[in-house]
Structures are given as structure tokens and as C-alpha cells.
MIVEX-194921 format. One line per field, with one value per residue (C-alpha): y, z, x; residue in one letter. Coordinates in steps of 0.05 Angstrom, whole numbers. Layout:
! residues N
c2 c(Y / ...)
c3 c(Z / ...)
c1 c(X / ...)
marza c(A / ...)
END
This chain:
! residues 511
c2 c(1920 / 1914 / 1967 / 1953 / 1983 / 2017 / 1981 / 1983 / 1992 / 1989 / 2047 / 2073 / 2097 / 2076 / 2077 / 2056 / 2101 / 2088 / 2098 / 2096 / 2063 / 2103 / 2068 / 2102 / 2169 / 2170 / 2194 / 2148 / 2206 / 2206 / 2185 / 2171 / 2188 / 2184 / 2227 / 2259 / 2263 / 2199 / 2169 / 2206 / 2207 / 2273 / 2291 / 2325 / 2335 / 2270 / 2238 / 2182 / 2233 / 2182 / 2205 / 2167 / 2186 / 2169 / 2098 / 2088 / 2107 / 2062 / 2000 / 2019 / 2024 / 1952 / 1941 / 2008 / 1975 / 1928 / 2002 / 2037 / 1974 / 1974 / 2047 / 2037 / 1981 / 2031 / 2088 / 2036 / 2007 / 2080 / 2100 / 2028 / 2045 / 2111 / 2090 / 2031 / 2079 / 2123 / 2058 / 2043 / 2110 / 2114 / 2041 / 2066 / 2121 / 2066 / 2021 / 2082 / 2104 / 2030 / 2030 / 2086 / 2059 / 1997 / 2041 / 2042 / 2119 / 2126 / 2111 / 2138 / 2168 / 2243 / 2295 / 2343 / 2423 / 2463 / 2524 / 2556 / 2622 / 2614 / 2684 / 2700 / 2646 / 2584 / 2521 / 2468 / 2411 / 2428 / 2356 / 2296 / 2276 / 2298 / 2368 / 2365 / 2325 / 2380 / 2448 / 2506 / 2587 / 2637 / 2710 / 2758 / 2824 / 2848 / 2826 / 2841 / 2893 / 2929 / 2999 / 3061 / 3126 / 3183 / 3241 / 3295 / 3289 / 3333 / 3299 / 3353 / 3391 / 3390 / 3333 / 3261 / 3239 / 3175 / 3156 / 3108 / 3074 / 3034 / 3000 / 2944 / 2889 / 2939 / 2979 / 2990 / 3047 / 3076 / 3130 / 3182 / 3221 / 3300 / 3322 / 3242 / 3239 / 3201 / 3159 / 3133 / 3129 / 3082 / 3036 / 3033 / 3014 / 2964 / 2928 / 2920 / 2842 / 2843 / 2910 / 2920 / 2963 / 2979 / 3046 / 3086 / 3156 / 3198 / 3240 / 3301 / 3279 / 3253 / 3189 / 3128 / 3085 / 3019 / 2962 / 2887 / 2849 / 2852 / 2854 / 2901 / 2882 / 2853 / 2773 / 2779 / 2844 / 2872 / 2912 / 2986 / 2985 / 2977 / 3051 / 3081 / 3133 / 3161 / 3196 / 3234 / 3245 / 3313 / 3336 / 3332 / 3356 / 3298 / 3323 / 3277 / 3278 / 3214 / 3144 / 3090 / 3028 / 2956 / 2910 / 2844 / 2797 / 2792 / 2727 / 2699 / 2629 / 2599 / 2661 / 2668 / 2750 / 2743 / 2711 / 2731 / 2699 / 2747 / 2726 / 2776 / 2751 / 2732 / 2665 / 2626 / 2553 / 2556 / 2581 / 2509 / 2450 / 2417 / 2468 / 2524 / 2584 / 2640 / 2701 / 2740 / 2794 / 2812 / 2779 / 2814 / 2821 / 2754 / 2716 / 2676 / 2636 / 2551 / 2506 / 2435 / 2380 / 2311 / 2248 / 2217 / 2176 / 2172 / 2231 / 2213 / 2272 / 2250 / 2167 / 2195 / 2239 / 2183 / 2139 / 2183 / 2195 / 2121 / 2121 / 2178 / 2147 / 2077 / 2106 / 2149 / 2103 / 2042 / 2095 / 2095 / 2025 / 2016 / 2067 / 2039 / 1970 / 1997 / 2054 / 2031 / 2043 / 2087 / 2039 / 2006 / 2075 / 2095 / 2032 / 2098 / 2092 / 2018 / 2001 / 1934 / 1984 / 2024 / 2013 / 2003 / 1962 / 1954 / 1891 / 1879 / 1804 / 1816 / 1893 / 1861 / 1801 / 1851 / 1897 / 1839 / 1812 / 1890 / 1895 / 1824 / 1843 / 1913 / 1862 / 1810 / 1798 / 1772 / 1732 / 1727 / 1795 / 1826 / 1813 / 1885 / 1903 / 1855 / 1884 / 1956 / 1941 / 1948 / 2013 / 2045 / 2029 / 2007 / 2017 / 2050 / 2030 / 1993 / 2039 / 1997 / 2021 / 2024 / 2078 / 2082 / 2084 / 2034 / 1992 / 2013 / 1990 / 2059 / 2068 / 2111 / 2134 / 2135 / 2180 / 2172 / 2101 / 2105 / 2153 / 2109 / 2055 / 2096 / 2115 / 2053 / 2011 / 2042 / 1983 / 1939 / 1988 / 1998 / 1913 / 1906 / 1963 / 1931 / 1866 / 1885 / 1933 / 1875 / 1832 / 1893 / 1920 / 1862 / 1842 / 1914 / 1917 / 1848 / 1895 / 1957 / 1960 / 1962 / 1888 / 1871 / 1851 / 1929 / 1944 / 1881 / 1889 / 1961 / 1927 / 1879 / 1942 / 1981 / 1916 / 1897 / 1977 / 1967 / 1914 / 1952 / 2009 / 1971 / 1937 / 1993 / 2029 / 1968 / 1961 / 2041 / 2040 / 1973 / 2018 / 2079 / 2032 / 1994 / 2071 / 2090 / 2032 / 2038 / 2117 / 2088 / 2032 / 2085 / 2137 / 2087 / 2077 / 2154 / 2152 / 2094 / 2131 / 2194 / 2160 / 2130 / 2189 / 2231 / 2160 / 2162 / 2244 / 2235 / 2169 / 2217 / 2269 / 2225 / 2192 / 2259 / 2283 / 2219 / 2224 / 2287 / 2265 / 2215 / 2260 / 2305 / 2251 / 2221 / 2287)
c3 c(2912 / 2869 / 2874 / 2818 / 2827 / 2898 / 2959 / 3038 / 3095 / 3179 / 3211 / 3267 / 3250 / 3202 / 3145 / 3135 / 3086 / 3016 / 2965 / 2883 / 2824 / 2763 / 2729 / 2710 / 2720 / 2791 / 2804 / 2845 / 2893 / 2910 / 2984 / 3014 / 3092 / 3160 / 3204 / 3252 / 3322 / 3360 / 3290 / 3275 / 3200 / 3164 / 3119 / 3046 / 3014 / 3010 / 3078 / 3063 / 3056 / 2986 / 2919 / 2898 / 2819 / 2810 / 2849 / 2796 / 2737 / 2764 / 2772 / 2699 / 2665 / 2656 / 2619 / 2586 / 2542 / 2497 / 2469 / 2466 / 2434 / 2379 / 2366 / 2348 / 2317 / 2266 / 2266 / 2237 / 2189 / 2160 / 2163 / 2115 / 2075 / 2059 / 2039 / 2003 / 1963 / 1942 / 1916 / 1874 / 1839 / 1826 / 1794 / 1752 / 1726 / 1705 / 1681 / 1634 / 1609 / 1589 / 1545 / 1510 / 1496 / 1465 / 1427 / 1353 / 1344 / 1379 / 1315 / 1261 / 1207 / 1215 / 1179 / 1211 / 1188 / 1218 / 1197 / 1199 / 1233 / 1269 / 1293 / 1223 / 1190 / 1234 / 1190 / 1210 / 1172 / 1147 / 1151 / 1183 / 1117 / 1043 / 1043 / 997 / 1015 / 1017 / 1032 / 1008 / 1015 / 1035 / 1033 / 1069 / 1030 / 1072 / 1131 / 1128 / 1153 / 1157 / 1135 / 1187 / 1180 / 1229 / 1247 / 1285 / 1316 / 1359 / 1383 / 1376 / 1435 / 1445 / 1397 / 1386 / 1322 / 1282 / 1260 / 1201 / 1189 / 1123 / 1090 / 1035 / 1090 / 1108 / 1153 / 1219 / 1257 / 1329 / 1360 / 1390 / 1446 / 1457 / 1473 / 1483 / 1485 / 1430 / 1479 / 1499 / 1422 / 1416 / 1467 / 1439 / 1374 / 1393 / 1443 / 1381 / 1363 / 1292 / 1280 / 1214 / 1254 / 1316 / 1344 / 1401 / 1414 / 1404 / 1460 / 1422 / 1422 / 1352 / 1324 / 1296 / 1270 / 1234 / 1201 / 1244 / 1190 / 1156 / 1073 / 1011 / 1007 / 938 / 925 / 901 / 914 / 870 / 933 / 930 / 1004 / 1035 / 1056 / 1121 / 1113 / 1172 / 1160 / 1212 / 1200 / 1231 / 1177 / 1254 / 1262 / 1222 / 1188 / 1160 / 1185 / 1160 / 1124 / 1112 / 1057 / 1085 / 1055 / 1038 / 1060 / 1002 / 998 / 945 / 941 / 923 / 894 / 844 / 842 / 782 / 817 / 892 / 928 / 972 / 1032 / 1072 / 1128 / 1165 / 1163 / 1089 / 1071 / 993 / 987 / 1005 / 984 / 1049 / 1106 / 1129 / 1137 / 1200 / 1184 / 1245 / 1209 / 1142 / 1122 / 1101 / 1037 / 1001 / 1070 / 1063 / 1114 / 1099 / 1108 / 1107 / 1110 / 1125 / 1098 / 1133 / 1200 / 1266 / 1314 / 1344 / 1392 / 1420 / 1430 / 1462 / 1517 / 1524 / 1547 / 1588 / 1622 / 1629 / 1666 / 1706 / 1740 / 1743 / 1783 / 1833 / 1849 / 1856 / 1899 / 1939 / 1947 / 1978 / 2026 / 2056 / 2065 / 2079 / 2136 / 2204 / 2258 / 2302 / 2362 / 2318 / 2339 / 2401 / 2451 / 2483 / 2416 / 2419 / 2396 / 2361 / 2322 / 2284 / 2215 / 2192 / 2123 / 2132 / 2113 / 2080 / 2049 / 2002 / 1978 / 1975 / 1922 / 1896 / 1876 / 1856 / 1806 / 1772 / 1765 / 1736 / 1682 / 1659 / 1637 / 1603 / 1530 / 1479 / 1429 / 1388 / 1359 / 1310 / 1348 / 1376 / 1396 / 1437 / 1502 / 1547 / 1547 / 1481 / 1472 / 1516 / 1582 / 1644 / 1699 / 1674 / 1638 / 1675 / 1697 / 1748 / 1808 / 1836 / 1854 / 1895 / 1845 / 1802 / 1864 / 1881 / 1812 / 1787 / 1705 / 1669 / 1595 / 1541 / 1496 / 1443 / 1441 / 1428 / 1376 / 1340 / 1350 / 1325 / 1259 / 1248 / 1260 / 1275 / 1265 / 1310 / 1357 / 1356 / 1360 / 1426 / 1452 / 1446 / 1461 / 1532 / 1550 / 1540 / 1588 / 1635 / 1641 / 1665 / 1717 / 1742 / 1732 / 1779 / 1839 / 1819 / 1787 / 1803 / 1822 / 1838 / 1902 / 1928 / 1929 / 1956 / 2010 / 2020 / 2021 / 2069 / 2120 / 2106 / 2120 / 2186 / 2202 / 2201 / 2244 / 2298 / 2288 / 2316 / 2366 / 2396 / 2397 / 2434 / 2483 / 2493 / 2525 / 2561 / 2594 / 2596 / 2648 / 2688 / 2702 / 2722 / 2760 / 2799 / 2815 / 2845 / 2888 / 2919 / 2919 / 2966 / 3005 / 3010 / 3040 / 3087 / 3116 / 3124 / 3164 / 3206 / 3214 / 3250 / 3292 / 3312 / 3334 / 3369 / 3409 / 3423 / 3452 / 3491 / 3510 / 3536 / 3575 / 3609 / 3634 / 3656 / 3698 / 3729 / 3750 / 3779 / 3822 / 3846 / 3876)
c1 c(1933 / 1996 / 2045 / 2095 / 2160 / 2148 / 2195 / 2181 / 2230 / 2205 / 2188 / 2134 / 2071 / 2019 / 2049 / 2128 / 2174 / 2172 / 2223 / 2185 / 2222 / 2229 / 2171 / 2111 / 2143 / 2165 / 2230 / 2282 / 2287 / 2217 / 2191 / 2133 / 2142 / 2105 / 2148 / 2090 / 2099 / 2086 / 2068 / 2017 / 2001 / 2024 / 1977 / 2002 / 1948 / 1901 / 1887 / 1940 / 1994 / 2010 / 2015 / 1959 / 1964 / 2046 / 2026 / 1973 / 2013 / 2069 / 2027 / 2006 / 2074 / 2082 / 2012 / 2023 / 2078 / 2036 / 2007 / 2068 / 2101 / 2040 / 2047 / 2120 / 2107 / 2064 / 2114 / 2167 / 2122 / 2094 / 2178 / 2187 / 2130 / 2155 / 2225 / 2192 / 2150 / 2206 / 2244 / 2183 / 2175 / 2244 / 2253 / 2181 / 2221 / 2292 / 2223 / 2196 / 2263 / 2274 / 2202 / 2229 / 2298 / 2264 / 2214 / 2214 / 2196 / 2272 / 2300 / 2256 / 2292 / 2304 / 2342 / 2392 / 2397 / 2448 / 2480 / 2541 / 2519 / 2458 / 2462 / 2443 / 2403 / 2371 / 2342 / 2300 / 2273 / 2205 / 2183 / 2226 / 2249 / 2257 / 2296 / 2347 / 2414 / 2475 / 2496 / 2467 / 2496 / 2451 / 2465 / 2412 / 2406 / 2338 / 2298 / 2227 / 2192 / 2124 / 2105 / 2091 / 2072 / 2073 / 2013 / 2004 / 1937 / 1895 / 1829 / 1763 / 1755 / 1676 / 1656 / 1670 / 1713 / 1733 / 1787 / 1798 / 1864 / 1874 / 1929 / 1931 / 1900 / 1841 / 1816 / 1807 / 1760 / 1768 / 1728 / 1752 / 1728 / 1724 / 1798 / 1813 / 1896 / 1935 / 1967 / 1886 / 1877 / 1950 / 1915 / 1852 / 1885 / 1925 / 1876 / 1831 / 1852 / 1820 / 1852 / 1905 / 1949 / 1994 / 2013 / 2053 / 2057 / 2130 / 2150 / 2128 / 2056 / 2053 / 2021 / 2064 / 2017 / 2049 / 2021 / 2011 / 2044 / 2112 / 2125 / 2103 / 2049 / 2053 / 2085 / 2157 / 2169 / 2109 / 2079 / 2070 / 2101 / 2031 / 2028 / 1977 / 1931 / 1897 / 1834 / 1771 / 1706 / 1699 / 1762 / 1799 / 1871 / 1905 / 1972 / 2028 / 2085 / 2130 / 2122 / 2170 / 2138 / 2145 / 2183 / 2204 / 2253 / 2315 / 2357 / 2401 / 2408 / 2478 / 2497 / 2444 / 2439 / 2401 / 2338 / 2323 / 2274 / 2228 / 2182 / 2143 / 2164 / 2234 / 2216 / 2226 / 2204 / 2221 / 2290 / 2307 / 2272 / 2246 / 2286 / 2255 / 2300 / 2297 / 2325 / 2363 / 2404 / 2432 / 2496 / 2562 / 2580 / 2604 / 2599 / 2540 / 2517 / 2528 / 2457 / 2485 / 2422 / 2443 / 2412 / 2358 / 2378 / 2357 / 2373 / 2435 / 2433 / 2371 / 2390 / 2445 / 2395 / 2350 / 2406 / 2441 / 2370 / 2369 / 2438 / 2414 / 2352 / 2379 / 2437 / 2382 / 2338 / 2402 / 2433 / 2365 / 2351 / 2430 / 2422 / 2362 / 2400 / 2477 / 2446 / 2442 / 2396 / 2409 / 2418 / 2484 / 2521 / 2478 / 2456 / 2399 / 2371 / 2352 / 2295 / 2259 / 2218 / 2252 / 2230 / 2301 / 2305 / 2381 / 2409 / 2332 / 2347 / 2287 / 2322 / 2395 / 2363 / 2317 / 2376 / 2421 / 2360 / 2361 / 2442 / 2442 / 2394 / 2436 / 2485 / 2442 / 2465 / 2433 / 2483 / 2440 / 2451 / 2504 / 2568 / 2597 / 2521 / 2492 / 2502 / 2498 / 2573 / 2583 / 2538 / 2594 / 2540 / 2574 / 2613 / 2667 / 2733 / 2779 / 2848 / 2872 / 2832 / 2764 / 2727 / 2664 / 2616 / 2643 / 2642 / 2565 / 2546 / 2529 / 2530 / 2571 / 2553 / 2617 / 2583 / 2641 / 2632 / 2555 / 2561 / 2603 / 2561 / 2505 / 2529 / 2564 / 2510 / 2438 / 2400 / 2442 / 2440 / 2361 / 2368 / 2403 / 2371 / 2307 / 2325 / 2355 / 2292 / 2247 / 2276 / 2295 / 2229 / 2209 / 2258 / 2237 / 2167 / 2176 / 2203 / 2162 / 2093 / 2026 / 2033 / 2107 / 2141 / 2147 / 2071 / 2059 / 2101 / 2072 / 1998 / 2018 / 2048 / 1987 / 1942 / 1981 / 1987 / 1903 / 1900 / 1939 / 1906 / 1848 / 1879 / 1906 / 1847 / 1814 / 1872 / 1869 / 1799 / 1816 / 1873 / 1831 / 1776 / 1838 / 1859 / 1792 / 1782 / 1848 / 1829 / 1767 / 1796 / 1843 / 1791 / 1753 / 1813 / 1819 / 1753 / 1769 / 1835 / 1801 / 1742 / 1800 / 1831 / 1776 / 1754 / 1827 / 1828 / 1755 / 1786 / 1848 / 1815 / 1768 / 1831 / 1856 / 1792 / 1788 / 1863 / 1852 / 1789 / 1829 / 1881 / 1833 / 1791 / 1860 / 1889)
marza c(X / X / X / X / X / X / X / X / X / X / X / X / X / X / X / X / X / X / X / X / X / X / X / X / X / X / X / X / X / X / X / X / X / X / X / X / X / X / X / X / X / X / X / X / X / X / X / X / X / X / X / X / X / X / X / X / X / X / X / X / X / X / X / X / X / X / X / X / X / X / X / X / X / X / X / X / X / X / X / X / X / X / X / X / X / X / X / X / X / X / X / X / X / X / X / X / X / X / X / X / X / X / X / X / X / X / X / X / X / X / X / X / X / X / X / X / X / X / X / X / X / X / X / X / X / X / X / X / X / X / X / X / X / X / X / X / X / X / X / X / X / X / X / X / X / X / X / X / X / X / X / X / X / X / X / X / X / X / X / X / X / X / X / X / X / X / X / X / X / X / X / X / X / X / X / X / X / X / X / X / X / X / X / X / X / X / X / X / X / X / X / X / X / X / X / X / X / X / X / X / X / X / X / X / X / X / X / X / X / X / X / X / X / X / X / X / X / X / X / X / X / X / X / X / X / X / X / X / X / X / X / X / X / X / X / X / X / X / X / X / X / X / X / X / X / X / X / X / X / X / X / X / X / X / X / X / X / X / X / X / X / X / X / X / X / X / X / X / X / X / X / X / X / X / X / X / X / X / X / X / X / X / X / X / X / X / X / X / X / X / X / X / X / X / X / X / X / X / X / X / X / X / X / X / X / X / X / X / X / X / X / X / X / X / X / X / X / X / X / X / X / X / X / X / X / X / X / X / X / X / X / X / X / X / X / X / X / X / X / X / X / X / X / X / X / X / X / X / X / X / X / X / X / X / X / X / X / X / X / X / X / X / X / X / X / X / X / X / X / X / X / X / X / X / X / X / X / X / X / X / X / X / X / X / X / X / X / X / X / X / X / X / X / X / X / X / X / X / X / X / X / X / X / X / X / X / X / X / X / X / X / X / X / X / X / X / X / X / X / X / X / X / X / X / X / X / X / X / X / X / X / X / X / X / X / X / X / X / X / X / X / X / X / X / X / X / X / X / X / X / X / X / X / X / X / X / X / X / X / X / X / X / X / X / X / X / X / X / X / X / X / X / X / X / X / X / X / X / X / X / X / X / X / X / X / X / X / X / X / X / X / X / X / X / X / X / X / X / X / X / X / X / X / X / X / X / X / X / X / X / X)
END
């Protein structure tokens, strides 16, 4: 029987003194002795006095490693796949903001409203293009609003009622209960979605009942003020109280007094040709509120966001891929930490060329372009203007975005821009899409971790049972031996007694 790590010195008795290793869990300090009188074995427990379990576990250390080498072997490879994963999604993202950079819809033609005040008056283009090229002064003499009318109400004590509200939309019924309370009559009102009208209840008790939409009632200020009546059909307890008419929006365009235009709404699409206006508050006198409407271009504003995106996610997921091969395992710092599986990627030769393959293709050119927009460079997309020093992220490769200088590239030159933008996503995309998609080098090296991850999945369940029956087997052979020192053990106390008896005899007969 091998005893792996366990060493012998002489001594009497039946068994020597034996020091254990540290392997398989037994502590240097721990002895094995046979210190009874006249070397007699001591007994602790087992008839061998040994501590048969830490002997078996230290003879299994050694073929314990092949398992505990495959299971780190798995950590580090689910620990690579993870970080691998992360540098694909993030690439996907620089990959998708690249599709849209090259996209055509990017640079359809769009015209810009903006006003001077929009606390006052917001304007929009009613359709991408064709509102009328200019400014335009709008003065807000009214906003819109809707008529109300206040009642005092008492519900019939000991009978049922119903109410009928009307106005110039229609009219809307809601039955009453006996001595129901207005406030139970407001909320049954105003939960009634087809309903004309919406109503609360004053502190005093008293009915305000006002109508769901805004305006006159009329077009161009012909309404009668759409007024609300509120009538019962029991003659109940209705009295009026107040009424205010609804009216009309008021706005004069470019200072024409003489011809308004109404809306019964806040919200005008014919005061302007092609913008449609949002009124927020009535304007002072003689300080009209500016709607300038540029010609038709592409959004500059949003280019602008979808390269700064760009710039963005490039510099996350480069910032990603370097930690991963600039970190260090922790054994570089800490030798206790050693370890051949530690599902470190740094110094990764396939990363580091990966990651030099996606800088090299930010800077691709194509001179075959109007000269002045044939790069990221000269978009005002790089790594920052010289000044005379570095700084780290200039050194890292990160992207900076002048947003000056692609503005002016922009309305300079929107078509050359839209050019070299979609000349350098082409070939961008797929440099990345190389590295990152469904079929590029990152998944396949993913697959190929999850593939060998399988295979020692199954292996290490096969070497686990193969352990499991050497253990079992071991526990028997010194289970038997057990058995065999025990036997030997009482032989040895019957021959000492006999031993004893017969001496005694002898001592007896002689005297």
C-alpha cells in the first residue's frame, strides 16, 4: 500500500512514529504514535490507532489533481468567454453605429423651424419639406379655451334623477341616485369616455361642469361660445350659477390686424404654410414672436449625434478589448496566486492584431473622394489635435469628435460629407463584422471554449466516478486491514494473559 507523502522513523512497538506531509489535508504537525507501555499498541479510536481517512485522502491528492486541473481549466475558459462576449457586443454596437453613418436616410433633406421665444410659440415642420423659406412674426392675442358653466345641484332625496348636459358637440346623460353627492356625479361624468363634458365640484358644493374640447364653437370665430345647459328630469334642484363662452385661439400673422387667423385649438397648422405653430402664452404688445424656417438640408444636429454616438461606442468597447490584454493576472503581482488557469487574455496575440486590424480601418481613406472629405480626419474624427504633448487617451487610440469642424464640413459640403461617410462605413463594417458577428473570429473563438468546455465537462465527470471507486476501494483495503489488526489484537491479549497464568503456575510449583 502506497502512502504518498507520509515518512517513517525507528521506534519499539508495532508500529514506528509517523510524521504526515501536508498533502491531502494533513497537517505537518500531525503524528501517528505507538507510545504504550512495553509497546503495546495505543488504540485512538480504530484498532490501528491510524488515521485511516487523512492516509487515504493523502494517497489521493496526487491523482486528485488531473480533476482539479480540468475544473480550472473550465473556470478560465467560462472567465474568457465572458470577457470575449462583452468585446463582441460592444464592437456590434461601433458595427451598428457605422450602418447608420453610411445610411442614406442620415442625410435626407429636412427643414429646420425654430423660434425666437419658444416659451410662447413652438413650430415644427408639418412635413420634412415644403414650409415656406423665411421668417415669419407671430403675435398671440388669445389662447384657446373651452366654455364652463357653474350649478348648484341637490340630488332628490327619495328618488332617482337624470341629468342631461348639452353643449354645441351634444349631449351627454348621467343618472343620478337618491341623495347621490355632486362630487359621485363629477366622477361619473368624467369617467364617461364618449361624454361632451368634464366636471369638478367647488368647495361650496356646487357643480362646474366645462366642455372636453377648446374653441367657440363656430370656424373663425363664428361660435356662439358653445354654452352648457344642465337639465333633470324630475325638475331636480338645478340653479345657475355662472358661465364663461369658449373661445378661439387669436393670432396675427406679420402684423396683419386686419385678418386674424383663429383655430380652436392652441395648436395652428395654417398660419404658416408648411409649420405648425404651438401656442404657450399670449405675447406682449408689439413683441411678436420670430418663426425662421430654413431651406431644406439634412439635419445637421442629428449627423452630428450619430457621430458622436459613433465615437462614443468605438471608444467603450476599444477601451474593453485593451483592458483584457494590458491587465495582468494576478500571479504577475502575487506568486500565491499562480495559477496556469486563470483565464487571463492578457497579452492575447489574436486581441492585440484584432484591435490593430479595427484602428487601422478608422483611418482608411478613400482618395478617391472630393479632396478635404475623404477621411474621419477630415470630418474633425480623430485623436485629437496635436499641442505638443500626449495624453492617455490619445495614446490608447480613443476618438475625439471636433464638432466645429464637422459642422463646417456639413454645410460646406453635405454631399461630400454623406460620400466619405459612406465610403469608410463600408469598409469598416466589415473589418468589424470580421472580429464580431454572428460568424467572425470572436464567436468562433467562443464556440471553440464552449466546445472544449463540453468535452471536459465529460471528462471530468468520467474521471469523478473513477476517483469516487479508487476512494471506495482504498476505504475497503484498510477497512480489511482494520479487521486484520483488531483480530491480532485480541490473539495477542488472549496469548498475554495465557502468558501470565502460566508464569504464575510456574512460580507456584517451584516454591
Amino acid at each position: 500500500m502506497a502512502t504518498s507523502g507520509v515518512s517513517s522513523s525507528t521506534s519499539s512497538g508495532l508500529l514506528t512514529p509517523t510524521t504526515i506531509s501536508s498533502s491531502g489535508g494533513l497537517t505537518s504537525t500531525s503524528t501517528l504514535t505507538n507510545n504504550g507501555a512495553g509497546g503495546q499498541l495505543q488504540i485512538t479510536g480504530l484498532a490501528s490507532g491510524i488515521n485511516t481517512n487523512q492516509l487515504i485522502q493523502a494517497e489521493l491528492a496526487l491523482k486528485e489533481l488531473p480533476l482539479i486541473n480540468m475544473q480550472d481549466s473550465i473556470t478560465a475558459l467560462n472567465e474568457q468567454n465572458t470577457q470575449l462576449s462583452m468585446m463582441q457586443t460592444g464592437l456590434q454596437n461601433v458595427s451598428f453605429d457605422a450602418l447608420d453613418l453610411g445610411q442614406p436616410s442620415l442625410f435626407f433633406q429636412a427643414q429646420t423651424v425654430t423660434s425666437s421665444d419658444p416659451s410662447l410659440v413652438t413650430a415644427a415642420a408639418t412635413m420634412d419639406v415644403g414650409a415656406v423659406i423665411g421668417s415669419t412674426t407671430v403675435s398671440v392675442l388669445s389662447l384657446a379655451s373651452a366654455s364652463q358653466a357653474t350649478f348648484a345641484y341637490t340630488a332628490p332625496a327619495s328618488s332617482a334623477d337624470t341629468l342631461t348636459i348639452q353643449n354645441d358637440q351634444g349631449t351627454q346623460q348621467i343618472s343620478v341616485t337618491a341623495g347621490e353627492s355632486n362630487a359621485n356625479i363629477a366622477d361619473a361624468i368624467n369617467s364617461d369616455n364618449s361624454g361632451i363634458a368634464y366636471a369638478t365640484v367647488l368647495s361650496n358644493g356646487q357643480l362646474v361642469i366645462s366642455s372636453r374640447t377648446t374653441g367657440n364653437g363656430g370656424s373663425t370665430a363664428s361660435g356662439n361660445g358653445n354654452p352648457i345647459t344642465l337639465t333633470s328630469s324630475t325638475s331636480g334642484a338645478i340653479t345657475p350659477v355662472s358661465s364663461q363662452a369658449g373661445q378661439d385661439a387669436e393670432v396675427v400673422i406679420n402684423g396683419a390686424t386686419s385678418s386674424p387667423t383663429y383655430s380652436p385649438t392652441d395648436t395652428i397648422t395654417d398660419a404658416v404654410p408648411g409649420v405648425t405653430l404651438t401656442l404657450n402664452g399670449v405675447t406682449p404688445t408689439n413683441a411678436p414672436v420670430t418663426i425662421t424656417t430654413s431651406p431644406p438640408a439634412p439635419n445637421t444636429n442629428n449627423i452630428v449625434a450619430a457621430v458622436q454616438q459613433f465615437v462614443n461606442d468605438y471608444n467603450s468597447a476599444i477601451q474593453g478589448v485593451e483592458s483584457a490584454i494590458n491587465t495582468p493576472p494576478a500571479s504577475e503581482t502575487n506568486s500565491a496566486a499562480a495559477s496556469g488557469y486563470s483565464g487571463s487574455l492578457f497579452g492575447d496575440p489574436e486581441l492585440e492584431n484584432m484591435l490593430s486590424s479595427i484602428r487601422s480601418a478608422v483611418y482608411t481613406s478613400d482618395p478617391t473622394l472630393t479632396v478635404g472629405y475623404q477621411s474621419l480626419q477630415d470630418l474633425g474624427i480623430s485623436t485629437g489635435a496635436s499641442t505638443g504633448t500626449v495624453n492617455a487617451a490619445s495614446k490608447a487610440g480613443m476618438l475625439t469628435l471636433d464638432t466645429t469642424k464637422l459642422t463646417a464640413a456639413l454645410q460646406a459640403n453635405p454631399s461630400a460629407v454623406q460620400a466619405a461617410l459612406a465610403s469608410w462605413s463600408s469598409q469598416f463594417q466589415t473589418v468589424v463584422n470580421a472580429a464580431s458577428g454572428p460568424y467572425g473570429a470572436l464567436q468562433a473563438r467562443i464556440a471553440g471554449n464552449n466546445t472544449e468546455i463540453t468535452d471536459l465537462n465529460s471528462q471530468l465527470v468520467t474521471q469523478q466516478q473513477m476517483f469516487n471507486n479508487e476512494e471506495k476501494a482504498l476505504q475497503a483495503q484498510w477497512a480489511t486491514i482494520e479487521a486484520t489488526l483488531a483480530k491480532l489484537n485480541s490473539q495477542k491479549s488472549s496469548l498475554s494473559i495465557f502468558s501470565g497464568g502460566s508464569s504464575s503456575g510456574s512460580s507456584t510449583t517451584g516454591g
